[in-house]
C-alpha positions as CSV (number, residue, x, y, z in Angstrom):
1,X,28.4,-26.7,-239.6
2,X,27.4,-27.7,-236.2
3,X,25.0,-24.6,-234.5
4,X,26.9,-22.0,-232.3
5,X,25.4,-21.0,-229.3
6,X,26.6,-18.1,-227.6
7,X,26.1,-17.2,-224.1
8,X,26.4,-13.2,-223.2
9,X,25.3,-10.7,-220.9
10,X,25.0,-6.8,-221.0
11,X,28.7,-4.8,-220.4
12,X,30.7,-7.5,-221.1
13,X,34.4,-6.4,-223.2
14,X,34.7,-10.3,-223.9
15,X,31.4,-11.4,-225.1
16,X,31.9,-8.3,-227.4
17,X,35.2,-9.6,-228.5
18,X,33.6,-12.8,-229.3
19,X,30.7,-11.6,-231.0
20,X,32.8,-9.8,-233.4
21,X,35.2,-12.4,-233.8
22,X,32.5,-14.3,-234.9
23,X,31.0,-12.0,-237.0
24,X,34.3,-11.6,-239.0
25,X,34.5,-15.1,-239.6
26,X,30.9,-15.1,-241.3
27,X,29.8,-18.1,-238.8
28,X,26.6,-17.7,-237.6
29,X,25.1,-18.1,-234.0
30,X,22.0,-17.5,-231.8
31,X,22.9,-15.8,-228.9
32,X,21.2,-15.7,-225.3
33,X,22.2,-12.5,-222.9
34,X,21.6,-14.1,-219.6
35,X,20.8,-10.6,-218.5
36,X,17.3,-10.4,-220.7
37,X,16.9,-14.6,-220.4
38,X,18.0,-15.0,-217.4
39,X,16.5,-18.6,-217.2
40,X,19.6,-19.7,-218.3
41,X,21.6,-18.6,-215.5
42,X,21.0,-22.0,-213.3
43,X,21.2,-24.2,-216.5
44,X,24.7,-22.6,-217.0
45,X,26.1,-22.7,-213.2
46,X,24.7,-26.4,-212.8
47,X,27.5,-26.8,-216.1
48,X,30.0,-25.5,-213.8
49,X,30.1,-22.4,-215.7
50,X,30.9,-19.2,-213.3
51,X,31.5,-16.7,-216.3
52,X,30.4,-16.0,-219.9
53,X,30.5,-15.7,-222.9
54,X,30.4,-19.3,-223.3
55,X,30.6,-21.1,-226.6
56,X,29.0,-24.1,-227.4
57,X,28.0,-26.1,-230.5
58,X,25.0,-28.4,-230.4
59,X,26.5,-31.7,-230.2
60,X,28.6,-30.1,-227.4
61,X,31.8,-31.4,-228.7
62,X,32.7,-27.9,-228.1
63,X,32.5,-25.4,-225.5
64,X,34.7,-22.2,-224.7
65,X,34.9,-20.6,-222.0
66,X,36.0,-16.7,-222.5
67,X,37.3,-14.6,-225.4
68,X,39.5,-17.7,-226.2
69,X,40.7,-16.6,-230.3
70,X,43.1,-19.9,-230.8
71,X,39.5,-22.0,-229.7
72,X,37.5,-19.8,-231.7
73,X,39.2,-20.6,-234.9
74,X,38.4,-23.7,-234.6
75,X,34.9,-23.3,-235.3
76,X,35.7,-21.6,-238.6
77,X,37.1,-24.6,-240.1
């Protein structure tokens, strides 16, 4: 399985959502708050990202944008 990388920041209902969706599945991720490391912030934006959580594997063939359950499933494959 390809590594998840999860995008989140503080007070956020869908990066929750996601995180325990997730979780449920048993797939595991590293996850990066933009609000502690925020160093990612410009990396994101210059992706055309406005919003998190955003969902991507390493070899980028996937990215999801949002608490997006019909994507997410896909990842649990």
């Amino acid at each position: 399985m390809n590594t998840i990388t999860l995008y989140t920041k503080d007070n956020c209902p869908q990066c929750k959502m996601t995180k325990k969706f997730l979780a449920d599945k048993n797939l595991n991720f590293e996850e990066i708050n933009i609000d502690v490391e925020t160093q990612y912030i410009d990396s994101l934006k210059e992706k055309g990202f406005r919003s998190v959580p955003v969902i991507t594997t390493a070899d980028e063939k996937v990215t999801i944008v949002g608490f997006r359950p019909d994507q997410l499933r896909t990842l649990a494959v």
